[in-house]
N, C-alpha and C positions, 0 to 999 in steps of 0.2 A: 436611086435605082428604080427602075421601071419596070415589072411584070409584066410575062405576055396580056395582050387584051386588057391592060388598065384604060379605064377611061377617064379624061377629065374634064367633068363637063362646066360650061359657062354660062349657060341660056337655059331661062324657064319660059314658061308662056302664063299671061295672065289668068286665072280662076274664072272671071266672067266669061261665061257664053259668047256676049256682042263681041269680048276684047280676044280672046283668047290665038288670034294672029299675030298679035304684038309681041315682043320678045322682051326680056327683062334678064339685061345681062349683070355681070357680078364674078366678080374674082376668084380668083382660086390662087389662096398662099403655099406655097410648099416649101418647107423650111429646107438648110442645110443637112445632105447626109439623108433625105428622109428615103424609106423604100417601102414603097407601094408594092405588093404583092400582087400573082397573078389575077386577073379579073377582078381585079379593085374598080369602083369608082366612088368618085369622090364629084359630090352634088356644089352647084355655083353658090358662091358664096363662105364656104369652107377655108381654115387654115388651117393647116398640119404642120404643128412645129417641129424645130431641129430636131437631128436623129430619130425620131418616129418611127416605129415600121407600124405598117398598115398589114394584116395579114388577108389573106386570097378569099376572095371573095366578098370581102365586105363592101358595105354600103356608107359612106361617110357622109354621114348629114350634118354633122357637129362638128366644132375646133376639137383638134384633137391635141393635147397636149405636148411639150416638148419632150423625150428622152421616155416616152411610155408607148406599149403597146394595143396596137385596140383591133378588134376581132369581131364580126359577127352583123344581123342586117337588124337593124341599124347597127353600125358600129359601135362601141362602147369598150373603157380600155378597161383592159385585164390583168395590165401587170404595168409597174414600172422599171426603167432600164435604170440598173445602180451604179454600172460600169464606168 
């Protein structure tokens, strides 16, 4: 599931100065079941495993793990799902 205004982005651009036109793409995994809350985004390169929710607002720069929740910018989980 998908929150208004989630974003998911794929493309960074290089740190150097000279380069910084060039584009450096990279994946974005999103497991089974996962739900991204309102104005989520979630940075290239990141996987959010099965059932995840991702709560509103966060900033996802890291793997977030399977069946846990994670909150906050940077995101980081806060709880696990025992269901």
């Amino acid at each position: 599931m998908l929150g208004h205004h989630a974003m998911i982005a794929t493309l960074n651009h290089e740190q150097d100065p000279a380069k910084r036109g060039e584009l450096l793409p990279a994946a974005v995994h999103i497991g089974k079941k996962v739900w991204l809350g309102a104005n989520v985004t979630v940075l290239p390169g990141v996987t959010n495993g099965d059932e995840a929710v991702i709560v509103a607002g966060a900033v996802v720069t890291k793997d977030v793990p399977a069946k846990t929740i994670a909150a906050g910018v940077p995101a980081r989980v806060v709880k696990e799902i025992t269901e």
